[in-house]
Jmol script that loads the backbone (N, CA, C; Angstrom):
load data "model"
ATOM      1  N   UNK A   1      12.653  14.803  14.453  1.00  0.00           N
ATOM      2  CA  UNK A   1      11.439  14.113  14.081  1.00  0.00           C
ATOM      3  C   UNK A   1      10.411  14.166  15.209  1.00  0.00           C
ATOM      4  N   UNK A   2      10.793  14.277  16.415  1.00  0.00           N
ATOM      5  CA  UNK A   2       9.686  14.344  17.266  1.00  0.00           C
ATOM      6  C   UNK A   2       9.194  15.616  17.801  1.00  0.00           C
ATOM      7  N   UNK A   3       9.786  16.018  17.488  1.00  0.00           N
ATOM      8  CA  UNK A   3       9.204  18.057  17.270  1.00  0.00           C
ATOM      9  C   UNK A   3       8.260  17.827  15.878  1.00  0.00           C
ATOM     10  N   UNK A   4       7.939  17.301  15.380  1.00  0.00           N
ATOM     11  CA  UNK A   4       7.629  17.103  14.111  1.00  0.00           C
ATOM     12  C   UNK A   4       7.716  17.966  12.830  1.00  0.00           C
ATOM     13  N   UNK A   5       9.310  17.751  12.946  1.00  0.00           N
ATOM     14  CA  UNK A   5      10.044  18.732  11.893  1.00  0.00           C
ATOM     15  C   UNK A   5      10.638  17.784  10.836  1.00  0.00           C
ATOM     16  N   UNK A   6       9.982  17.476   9.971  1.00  0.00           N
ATOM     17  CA  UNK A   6      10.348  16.294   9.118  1.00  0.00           C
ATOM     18  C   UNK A   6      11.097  16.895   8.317  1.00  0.00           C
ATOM     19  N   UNK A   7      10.863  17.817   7.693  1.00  0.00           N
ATOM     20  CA  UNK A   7      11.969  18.484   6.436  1.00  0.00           C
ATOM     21  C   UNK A   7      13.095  18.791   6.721  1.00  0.00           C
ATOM     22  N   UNK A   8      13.284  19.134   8.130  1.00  0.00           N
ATOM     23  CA  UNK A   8      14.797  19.326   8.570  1.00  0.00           C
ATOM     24  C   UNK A   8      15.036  18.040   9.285  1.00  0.00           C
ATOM     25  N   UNK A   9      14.643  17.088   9.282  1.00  0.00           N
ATOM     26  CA  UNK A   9      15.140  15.885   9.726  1.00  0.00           C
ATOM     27  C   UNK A   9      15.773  14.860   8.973  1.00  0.00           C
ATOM     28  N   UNK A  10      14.855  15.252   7.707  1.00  0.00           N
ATOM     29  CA  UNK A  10      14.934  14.771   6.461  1.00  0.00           C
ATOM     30  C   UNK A  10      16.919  15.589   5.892  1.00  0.00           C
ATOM     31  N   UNK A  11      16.906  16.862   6.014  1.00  0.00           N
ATOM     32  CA  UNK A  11      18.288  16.610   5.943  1.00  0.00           C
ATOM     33  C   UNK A  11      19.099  16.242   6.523  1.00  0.00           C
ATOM     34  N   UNK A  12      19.514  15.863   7.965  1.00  0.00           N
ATOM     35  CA  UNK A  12      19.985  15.637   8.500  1.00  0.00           C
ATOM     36  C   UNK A  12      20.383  14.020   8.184  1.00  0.00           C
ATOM     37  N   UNK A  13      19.126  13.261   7.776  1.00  0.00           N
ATOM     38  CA  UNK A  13      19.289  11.783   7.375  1.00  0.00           C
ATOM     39  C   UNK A  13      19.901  11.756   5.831  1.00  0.00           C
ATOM     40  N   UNK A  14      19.774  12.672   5.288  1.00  0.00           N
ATOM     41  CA  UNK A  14      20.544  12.630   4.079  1.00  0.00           C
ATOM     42  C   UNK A  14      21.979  12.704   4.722  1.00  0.00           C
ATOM     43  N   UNK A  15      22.327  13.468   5.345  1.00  0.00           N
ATOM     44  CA  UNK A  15      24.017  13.358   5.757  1.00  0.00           C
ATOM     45  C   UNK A  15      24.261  12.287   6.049  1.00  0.00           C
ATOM     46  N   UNK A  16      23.321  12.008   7.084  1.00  0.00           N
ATOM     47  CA  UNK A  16      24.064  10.154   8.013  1.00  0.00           C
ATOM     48  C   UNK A  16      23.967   9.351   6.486  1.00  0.00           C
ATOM     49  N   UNK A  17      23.112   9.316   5.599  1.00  0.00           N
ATOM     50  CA  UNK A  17      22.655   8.391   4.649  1.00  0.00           C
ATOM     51  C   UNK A  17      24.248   8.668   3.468  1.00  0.00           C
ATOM     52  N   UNK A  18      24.790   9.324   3.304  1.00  0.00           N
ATOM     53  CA  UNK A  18      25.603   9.855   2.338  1.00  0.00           C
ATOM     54  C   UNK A  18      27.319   8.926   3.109  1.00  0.00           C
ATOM     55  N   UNK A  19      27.123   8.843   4.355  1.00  0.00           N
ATOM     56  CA  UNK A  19      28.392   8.706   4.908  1.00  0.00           C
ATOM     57  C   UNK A  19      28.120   7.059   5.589  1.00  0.00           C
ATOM     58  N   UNK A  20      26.978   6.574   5.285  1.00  0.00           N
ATOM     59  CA  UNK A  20      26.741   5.268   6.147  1.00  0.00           C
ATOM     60  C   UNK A  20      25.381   4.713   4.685  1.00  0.00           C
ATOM     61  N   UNK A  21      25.065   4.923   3.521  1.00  0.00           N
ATOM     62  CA  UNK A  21      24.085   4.209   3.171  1.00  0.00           C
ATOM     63  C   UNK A  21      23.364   3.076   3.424  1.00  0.00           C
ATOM     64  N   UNK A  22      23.977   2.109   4.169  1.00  0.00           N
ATOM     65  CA  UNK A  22      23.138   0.694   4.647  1.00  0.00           C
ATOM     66  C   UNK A  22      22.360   1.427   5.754  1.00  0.00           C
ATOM     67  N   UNK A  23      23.030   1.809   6.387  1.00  0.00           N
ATOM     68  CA  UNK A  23      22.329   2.477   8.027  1.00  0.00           C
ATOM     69  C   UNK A  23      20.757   1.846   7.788  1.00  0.00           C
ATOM     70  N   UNK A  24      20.461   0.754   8.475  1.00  0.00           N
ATOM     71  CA  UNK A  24      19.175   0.402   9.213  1.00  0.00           C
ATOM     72  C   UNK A  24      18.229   1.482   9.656  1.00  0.00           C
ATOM     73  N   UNK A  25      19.088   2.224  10.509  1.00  0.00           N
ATOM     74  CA  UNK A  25      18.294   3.051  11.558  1.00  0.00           C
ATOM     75  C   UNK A  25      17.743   4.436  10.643  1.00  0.00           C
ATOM     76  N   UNK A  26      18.516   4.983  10.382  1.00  0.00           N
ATOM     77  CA  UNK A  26      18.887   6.060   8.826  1.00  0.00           C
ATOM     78  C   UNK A  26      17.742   5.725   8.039  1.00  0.00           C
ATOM     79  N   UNK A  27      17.649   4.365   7.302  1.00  0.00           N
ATOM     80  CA  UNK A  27      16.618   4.065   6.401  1.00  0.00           C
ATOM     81  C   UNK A  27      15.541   4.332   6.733  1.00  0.00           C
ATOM     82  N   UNK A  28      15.109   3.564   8.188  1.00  0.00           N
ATOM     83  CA  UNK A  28      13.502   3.202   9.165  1.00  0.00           C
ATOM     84  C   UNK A  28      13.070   5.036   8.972  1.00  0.00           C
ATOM     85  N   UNK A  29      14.312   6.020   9.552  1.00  0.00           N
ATOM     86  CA  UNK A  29      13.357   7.154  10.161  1.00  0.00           C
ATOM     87  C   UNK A  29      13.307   7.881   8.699  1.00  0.00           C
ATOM     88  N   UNK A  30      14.213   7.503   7.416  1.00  0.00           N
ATOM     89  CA  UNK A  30      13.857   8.289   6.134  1.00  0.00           C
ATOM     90  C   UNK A  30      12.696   7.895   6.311  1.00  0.00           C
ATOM     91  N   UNK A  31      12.471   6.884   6.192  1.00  0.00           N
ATOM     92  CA  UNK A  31      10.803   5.845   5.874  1.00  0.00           C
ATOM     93  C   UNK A  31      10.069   6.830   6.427  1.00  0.00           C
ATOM     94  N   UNK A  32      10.046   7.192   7.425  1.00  0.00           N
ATOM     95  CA  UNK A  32       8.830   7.608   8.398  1.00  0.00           C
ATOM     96  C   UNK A  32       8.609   9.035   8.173  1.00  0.00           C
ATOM     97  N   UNK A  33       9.962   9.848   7.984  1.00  0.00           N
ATOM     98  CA  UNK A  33      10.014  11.146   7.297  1.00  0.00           C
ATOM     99  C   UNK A  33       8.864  10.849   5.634  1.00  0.00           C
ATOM    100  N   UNK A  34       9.204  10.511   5.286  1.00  0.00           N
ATOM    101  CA  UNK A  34       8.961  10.183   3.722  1.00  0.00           C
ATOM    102  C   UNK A  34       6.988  10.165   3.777  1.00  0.00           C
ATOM    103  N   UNK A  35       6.606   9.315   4.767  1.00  0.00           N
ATOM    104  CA  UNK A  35       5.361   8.965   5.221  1.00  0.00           C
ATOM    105  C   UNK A  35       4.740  10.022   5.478  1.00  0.00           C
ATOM    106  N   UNK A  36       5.276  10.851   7.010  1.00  0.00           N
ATOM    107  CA  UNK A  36       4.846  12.230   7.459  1.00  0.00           C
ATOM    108  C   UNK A  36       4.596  13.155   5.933  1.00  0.00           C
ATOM    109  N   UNK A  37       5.760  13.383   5.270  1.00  0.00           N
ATOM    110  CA  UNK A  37       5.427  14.247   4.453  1.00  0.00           C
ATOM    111  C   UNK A  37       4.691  13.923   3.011  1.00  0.00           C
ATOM    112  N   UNK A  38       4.278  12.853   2.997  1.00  0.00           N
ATOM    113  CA  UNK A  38       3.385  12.137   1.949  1.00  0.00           C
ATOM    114  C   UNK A  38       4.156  12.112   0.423  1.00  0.00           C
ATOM    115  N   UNK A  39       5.477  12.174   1.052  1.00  0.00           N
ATOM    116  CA  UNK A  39       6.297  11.859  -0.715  1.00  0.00           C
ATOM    117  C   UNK A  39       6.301   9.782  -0.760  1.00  0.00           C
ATOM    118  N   UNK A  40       5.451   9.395  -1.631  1.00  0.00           N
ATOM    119  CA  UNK A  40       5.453   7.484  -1.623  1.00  0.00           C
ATOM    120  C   UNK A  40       6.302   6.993  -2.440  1.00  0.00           C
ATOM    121  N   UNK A  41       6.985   8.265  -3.512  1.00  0.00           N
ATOM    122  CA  UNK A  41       8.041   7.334  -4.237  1.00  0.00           C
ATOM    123  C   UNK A  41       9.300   7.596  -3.404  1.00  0.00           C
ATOM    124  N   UNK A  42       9.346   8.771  -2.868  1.00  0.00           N
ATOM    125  CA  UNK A  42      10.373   8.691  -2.030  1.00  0.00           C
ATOM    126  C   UNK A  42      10.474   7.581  -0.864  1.00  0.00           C
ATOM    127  N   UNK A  43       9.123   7.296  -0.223  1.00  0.00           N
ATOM    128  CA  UNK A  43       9.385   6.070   0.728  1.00  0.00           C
ATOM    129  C   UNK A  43       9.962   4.814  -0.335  1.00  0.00           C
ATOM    130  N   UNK A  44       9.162   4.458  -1.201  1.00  0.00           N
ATOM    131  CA  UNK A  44       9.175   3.862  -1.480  1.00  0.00           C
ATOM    132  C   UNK A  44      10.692   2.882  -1.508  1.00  0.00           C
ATOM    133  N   UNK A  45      11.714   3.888  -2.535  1.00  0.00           N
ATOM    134  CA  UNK A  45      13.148   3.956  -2.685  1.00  0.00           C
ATOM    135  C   UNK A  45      13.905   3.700  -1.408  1.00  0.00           C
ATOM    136  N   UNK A  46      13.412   4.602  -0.383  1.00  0.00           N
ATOM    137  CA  UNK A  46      14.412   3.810   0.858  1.00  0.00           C
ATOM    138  C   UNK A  46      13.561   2.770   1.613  1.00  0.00           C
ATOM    139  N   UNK A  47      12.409   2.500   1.474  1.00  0.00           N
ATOM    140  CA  UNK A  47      12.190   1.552   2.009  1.00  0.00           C
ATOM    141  C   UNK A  47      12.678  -0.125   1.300  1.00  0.00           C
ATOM    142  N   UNK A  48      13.059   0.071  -0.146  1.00  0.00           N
ATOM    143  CA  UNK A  48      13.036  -0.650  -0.629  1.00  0.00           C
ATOM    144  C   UNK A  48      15.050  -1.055  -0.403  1.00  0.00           C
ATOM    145  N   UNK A  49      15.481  -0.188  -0.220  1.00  0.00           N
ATOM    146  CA  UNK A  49      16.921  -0.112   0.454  1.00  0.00           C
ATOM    147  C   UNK A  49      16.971  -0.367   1.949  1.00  0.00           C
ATOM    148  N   UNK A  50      15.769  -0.340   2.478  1.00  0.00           N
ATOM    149  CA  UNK A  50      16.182  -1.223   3.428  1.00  0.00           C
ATOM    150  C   UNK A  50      15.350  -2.460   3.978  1.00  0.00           C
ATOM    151  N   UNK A  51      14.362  -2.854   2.656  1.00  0.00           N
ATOM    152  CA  UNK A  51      14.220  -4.542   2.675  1.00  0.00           C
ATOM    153  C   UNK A  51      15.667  -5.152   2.308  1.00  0.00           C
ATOM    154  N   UNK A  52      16.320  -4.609   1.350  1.00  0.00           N
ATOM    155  CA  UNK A  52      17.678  -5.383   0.942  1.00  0.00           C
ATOM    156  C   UNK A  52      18.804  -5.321   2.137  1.00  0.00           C
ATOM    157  N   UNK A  53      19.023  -4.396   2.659  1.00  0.00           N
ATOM    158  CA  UNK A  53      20.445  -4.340   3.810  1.00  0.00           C
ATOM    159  C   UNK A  53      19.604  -5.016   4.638  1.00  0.00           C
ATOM    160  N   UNK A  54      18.589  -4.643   5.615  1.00  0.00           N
ATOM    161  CA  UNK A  54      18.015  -5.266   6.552  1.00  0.00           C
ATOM    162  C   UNK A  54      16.025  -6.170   6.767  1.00  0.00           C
ATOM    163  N   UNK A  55      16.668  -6.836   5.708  1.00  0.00           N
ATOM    164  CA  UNK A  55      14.994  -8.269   5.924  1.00  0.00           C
ATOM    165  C   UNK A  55      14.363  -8.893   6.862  1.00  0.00           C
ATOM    166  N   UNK A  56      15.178  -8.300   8.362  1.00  0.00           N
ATOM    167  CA  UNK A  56      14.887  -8.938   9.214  1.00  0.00           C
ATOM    168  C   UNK A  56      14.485  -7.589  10.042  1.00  0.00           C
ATOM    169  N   UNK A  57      14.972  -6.537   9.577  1.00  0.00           N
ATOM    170  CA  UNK A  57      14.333  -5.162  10.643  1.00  0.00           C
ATOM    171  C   UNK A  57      13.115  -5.218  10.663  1.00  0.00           C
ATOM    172  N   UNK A  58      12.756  -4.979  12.287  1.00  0.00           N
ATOM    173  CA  UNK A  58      11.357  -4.979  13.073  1.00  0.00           C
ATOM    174  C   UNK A  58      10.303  -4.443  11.924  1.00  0.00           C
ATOM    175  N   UNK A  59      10.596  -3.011  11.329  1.00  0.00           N
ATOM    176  CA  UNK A  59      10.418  -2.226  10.232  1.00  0.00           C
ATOM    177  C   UNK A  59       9.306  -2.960   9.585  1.00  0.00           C
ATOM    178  N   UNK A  60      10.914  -3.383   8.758  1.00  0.00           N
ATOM    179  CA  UNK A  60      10.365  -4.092   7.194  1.00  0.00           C
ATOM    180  C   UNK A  60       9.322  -5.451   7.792  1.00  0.00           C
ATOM    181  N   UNK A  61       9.548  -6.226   8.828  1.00  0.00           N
ATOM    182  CA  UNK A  61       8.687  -6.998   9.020  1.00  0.00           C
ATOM    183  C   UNK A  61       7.074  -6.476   9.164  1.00  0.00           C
ATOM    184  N   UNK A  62       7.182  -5.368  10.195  1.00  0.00           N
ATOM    185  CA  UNK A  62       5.653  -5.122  10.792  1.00  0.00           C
ATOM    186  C   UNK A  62       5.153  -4.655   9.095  1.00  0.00           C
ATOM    187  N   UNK A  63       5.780  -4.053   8.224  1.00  0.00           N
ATOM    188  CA  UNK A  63       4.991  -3.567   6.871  1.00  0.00           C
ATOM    189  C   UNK A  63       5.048  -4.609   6.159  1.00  0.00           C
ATOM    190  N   UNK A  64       5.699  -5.710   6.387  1.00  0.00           N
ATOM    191  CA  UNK A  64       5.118  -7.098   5.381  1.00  0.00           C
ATOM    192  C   UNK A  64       3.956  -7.859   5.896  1.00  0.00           C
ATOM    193  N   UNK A  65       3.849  -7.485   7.380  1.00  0.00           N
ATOM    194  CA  UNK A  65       2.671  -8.039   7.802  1.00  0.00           C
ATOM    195  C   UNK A  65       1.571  -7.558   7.569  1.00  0.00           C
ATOM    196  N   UNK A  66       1.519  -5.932   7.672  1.00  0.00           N
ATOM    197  CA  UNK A  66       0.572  -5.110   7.427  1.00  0.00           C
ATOM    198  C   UNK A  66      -0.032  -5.271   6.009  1.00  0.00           C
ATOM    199  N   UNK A  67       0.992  -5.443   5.009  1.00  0.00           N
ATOM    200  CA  UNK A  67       1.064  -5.690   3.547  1.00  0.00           C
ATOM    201  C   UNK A  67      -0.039  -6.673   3.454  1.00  0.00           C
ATOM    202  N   UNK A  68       0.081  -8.062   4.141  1.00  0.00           N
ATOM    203  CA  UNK A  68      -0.462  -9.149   3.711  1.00  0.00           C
ATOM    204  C   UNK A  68      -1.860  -9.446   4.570  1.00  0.00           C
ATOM    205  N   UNK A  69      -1.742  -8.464   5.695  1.00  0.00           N
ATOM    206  CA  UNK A  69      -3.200  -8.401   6.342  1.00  0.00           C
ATOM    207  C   UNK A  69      -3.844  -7.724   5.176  1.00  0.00           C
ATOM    208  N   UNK A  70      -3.754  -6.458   4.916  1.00  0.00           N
ATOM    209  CA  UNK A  70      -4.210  -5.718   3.895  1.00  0.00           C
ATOM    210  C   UNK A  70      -4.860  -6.420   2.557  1.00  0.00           C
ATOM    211  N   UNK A  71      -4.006  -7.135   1.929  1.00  0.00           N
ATOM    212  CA  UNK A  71      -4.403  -8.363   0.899  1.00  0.00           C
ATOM    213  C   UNK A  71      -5.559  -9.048   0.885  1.00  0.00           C
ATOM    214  N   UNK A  72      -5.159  -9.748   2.353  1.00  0.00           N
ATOM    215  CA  UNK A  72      -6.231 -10.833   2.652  1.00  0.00           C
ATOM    216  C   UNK A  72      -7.739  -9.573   2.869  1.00  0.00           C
ATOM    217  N   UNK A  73      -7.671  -8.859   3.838  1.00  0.00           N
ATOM    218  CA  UNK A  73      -8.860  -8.002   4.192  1.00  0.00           C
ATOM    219  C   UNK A  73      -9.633  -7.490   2.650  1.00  0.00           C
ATOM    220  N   UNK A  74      -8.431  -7.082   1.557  1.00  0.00           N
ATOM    221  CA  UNK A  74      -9.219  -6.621   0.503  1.00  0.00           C
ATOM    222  C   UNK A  74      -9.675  -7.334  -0.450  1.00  0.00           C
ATOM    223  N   UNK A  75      -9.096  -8.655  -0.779  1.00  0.00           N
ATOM    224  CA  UNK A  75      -9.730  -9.481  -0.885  1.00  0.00           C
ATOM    225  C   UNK A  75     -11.365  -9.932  -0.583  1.00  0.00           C
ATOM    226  N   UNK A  76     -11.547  -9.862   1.073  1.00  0.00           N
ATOM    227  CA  UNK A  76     -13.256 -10.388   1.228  1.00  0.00           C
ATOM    228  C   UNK A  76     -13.686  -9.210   0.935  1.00  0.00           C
ATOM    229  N   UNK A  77     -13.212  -7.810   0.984  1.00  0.00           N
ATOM    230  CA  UNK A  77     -13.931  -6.364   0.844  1.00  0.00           C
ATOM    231  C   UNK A  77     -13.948  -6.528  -0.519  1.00  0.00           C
ATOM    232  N   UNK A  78     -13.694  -6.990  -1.719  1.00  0.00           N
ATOM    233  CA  UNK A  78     -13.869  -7.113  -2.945  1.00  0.00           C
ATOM    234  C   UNK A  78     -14.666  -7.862  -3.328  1.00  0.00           C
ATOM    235  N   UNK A  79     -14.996  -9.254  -2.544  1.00  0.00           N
ATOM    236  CA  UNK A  79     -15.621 -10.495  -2.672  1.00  0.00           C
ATOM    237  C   UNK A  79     -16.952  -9.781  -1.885  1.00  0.00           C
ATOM    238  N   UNK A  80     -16.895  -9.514  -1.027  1.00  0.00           N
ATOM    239  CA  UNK A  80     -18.508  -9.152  -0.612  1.00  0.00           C
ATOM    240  C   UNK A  80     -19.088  -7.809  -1.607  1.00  0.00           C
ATOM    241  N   UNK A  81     -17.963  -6.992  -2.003  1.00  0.00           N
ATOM    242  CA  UNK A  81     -18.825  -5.607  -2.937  1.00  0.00           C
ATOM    243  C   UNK A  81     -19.147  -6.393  -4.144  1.00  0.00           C
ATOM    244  N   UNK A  82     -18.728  -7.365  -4.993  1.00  0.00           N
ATOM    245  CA  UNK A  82     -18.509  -8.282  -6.009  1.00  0.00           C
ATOM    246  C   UNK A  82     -20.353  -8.702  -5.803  1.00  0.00           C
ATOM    247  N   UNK A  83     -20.369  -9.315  -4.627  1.00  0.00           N
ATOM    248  CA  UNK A  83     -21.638  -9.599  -3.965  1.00  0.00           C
ATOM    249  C   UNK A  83     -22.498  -8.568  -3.720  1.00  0.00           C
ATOM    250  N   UNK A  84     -22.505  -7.509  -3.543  1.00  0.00           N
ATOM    251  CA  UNK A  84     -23.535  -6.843  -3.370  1.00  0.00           C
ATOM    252  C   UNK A  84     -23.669  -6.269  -4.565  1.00  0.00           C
ATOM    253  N   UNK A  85     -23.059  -5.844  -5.911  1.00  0.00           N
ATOM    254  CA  UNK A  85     -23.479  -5.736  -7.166  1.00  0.00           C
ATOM    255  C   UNK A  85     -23.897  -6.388  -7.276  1.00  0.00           C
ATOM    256  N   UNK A  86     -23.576  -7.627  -7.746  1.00  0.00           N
ATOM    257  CA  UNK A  86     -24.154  -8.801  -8.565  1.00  0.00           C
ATOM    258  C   UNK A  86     -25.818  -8.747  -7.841  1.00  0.00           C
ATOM    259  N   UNK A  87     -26.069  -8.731  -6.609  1.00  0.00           N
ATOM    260  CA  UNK A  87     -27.270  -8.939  -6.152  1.00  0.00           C
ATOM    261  C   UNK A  87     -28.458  -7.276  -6.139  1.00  0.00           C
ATOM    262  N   UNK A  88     -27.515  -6.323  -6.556  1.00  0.00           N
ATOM    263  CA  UNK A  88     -28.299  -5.274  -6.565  1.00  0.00           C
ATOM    264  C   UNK A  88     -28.586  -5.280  -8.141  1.00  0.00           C
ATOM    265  N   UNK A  89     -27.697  -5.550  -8.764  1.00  0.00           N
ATOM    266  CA  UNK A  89     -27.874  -5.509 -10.434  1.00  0.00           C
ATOM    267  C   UNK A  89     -29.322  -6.988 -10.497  1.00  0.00           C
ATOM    268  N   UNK A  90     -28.658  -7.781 -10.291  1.00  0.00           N
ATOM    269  CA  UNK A  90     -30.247  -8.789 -10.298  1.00  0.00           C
ATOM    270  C   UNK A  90     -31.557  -8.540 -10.329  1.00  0.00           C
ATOM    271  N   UNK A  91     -31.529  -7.733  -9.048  1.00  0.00           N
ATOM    272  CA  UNK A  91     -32.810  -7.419  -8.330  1.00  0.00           C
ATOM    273  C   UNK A  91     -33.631  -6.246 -10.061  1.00  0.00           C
ATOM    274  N   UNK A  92     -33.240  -5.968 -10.810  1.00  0.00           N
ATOM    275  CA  UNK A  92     -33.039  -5.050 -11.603  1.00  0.00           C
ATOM    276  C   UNK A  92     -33.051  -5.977 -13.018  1.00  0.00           C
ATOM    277  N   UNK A  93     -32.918  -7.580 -12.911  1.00  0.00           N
ATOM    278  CA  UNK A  93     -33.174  -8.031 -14.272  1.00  0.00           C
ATOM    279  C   UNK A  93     -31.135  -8.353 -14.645  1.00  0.00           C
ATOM    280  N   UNK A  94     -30.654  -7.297 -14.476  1.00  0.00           N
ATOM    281  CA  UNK A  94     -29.080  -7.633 -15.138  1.00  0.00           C
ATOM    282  C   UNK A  94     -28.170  -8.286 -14.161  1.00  0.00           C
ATOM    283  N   UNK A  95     -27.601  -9.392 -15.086  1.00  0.00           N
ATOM    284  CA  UNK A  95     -27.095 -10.317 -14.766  1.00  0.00           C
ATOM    285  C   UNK A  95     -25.455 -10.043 -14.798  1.00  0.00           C
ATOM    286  N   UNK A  96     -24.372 -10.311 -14.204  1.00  0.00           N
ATOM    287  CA  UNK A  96     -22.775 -10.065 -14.813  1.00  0.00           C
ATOM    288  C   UNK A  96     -22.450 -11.156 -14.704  1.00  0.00           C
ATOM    289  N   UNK A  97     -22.304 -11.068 -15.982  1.00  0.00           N
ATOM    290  CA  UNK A  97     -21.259 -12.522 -16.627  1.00  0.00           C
ATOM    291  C   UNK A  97     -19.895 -12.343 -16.122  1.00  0.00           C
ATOM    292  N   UNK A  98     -19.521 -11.467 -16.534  1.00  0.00           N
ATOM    293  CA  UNK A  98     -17.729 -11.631 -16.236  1.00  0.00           C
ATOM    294  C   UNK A  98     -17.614 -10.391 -15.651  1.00  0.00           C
ATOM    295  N   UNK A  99     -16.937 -10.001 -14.555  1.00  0.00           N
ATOM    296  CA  UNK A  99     -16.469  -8.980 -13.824  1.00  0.00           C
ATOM    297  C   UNK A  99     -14.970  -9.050 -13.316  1.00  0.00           C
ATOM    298  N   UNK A 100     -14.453  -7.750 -13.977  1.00  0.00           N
ATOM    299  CA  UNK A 100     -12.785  -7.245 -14.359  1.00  0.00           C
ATOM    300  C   UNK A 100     -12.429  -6.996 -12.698  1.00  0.00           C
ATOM    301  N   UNK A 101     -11.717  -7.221 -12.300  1.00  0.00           N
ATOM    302  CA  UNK A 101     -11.282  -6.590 -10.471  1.00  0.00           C
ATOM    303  C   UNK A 101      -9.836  -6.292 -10.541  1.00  0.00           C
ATOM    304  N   UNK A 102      -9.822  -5.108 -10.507  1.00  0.00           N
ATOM    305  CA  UNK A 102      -8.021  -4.278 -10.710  1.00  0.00           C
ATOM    306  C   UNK A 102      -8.106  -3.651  -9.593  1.00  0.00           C
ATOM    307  N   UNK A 103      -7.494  -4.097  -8.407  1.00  0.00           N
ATOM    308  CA  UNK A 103      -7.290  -2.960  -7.822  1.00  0.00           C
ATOM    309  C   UNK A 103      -8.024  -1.732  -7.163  1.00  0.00           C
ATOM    310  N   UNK A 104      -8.930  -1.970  -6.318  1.00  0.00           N
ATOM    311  CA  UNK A 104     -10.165  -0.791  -6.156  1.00  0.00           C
ATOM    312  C   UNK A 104     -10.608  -0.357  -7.124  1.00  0.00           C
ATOM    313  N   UNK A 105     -10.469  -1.536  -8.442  1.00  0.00           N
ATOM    314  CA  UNK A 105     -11.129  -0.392  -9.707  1.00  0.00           C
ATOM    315  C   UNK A 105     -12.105  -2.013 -10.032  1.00  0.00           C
ATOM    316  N   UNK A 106     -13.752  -1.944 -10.126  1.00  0.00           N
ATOM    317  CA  UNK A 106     -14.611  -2.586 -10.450  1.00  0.00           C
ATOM    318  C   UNK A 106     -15.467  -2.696 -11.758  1.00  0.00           C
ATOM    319  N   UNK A 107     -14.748  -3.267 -12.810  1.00  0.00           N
ATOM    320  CA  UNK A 107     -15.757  -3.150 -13.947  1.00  0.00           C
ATOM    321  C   UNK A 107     -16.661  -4.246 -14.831  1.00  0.00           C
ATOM    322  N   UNK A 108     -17.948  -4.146 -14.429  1.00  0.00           N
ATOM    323  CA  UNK A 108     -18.662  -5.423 -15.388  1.00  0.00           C
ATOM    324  C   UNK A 108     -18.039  -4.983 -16.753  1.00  0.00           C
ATOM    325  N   UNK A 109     -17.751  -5.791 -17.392  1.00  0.00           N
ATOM    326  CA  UNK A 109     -17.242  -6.183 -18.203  1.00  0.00           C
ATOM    327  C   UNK A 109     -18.672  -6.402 -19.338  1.00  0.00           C
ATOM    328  N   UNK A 110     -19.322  -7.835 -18.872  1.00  0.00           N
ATOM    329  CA  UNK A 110     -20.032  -8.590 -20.138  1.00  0.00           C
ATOM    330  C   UNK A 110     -21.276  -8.624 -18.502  1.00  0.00           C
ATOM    331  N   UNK A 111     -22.863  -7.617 -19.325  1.00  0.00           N
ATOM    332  CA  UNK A 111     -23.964  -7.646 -18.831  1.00  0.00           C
ATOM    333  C   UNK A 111     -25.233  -8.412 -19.637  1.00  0.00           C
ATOM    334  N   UNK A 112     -25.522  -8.741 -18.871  1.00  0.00           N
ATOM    335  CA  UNK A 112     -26.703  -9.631 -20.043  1.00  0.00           C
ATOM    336  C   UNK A 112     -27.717  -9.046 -18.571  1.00  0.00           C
ATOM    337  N   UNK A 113     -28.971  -8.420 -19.728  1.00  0.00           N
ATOM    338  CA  UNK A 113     -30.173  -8.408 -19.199  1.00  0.00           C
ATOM    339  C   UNK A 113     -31.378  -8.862 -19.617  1.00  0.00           C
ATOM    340  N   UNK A 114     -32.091  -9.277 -18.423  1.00  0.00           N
ATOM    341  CA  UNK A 114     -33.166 -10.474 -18.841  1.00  0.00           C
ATOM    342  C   UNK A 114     -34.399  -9.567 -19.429  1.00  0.00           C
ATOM    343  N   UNK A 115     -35.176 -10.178 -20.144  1.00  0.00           N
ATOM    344  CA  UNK A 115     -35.982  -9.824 -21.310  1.00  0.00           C
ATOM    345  C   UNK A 115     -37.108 -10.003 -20.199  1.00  0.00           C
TER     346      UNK A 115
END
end "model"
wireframe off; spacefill off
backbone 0.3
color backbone group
């Protein structure tokens, strides 16, 4: 992994992983393999194998923190773009009644424009 040879590292953690599956350590560097090579359902799966064996690894903590910074941050980044529609659509007469928020996905819903 630090040659940054992830695909052959990546087998190598399949062996340790086949003969030790809890392996902490095994899980963290699949994780990071998985990351490097941009497969997310593959992280996903061992990362999620090793919130269950290990809830307390450094790991899984720093990405629950990251998780919930992330939240909170997109949150006001939603609440201020929320705000700068609503005030650019105004300026323009249209008003949003109800606005849908999924996920980086923004849709007025119900527009009423003033006569």
């Amino acid at each position: 992994m630090q040659r940054g040879m992830f695909s052959e590292a990546v087998e190598d953690l399949q062996r340790a992983l086949s003969s030790n599956p809890n392996d902490p350590d095994s899980l963290v560097n699949m994780c990071c393999c998985m990351t490097h090579l941009g497969k997310k359902d593959e992280f996903q799966q061992y990362y999620s194998k090793l919130e269950q064996v290990a809830p307390t690894n450094p790991f899984v903590l720093k990405t629950q923190a990251g998780k919930q910074c992330w939240r909170q941050t997109g949150i006001i980044l939603i609440s201020n773009l929320y705000l700068y529609i609503y005030r650019s659509l105004k300026s323009f007469g249209v008003y949003i009644l109800h606005l849908s928020i999924s996920m980086f996905q923004i849709f007025p819903v119900y527009l009423y424009i003033a006569q």
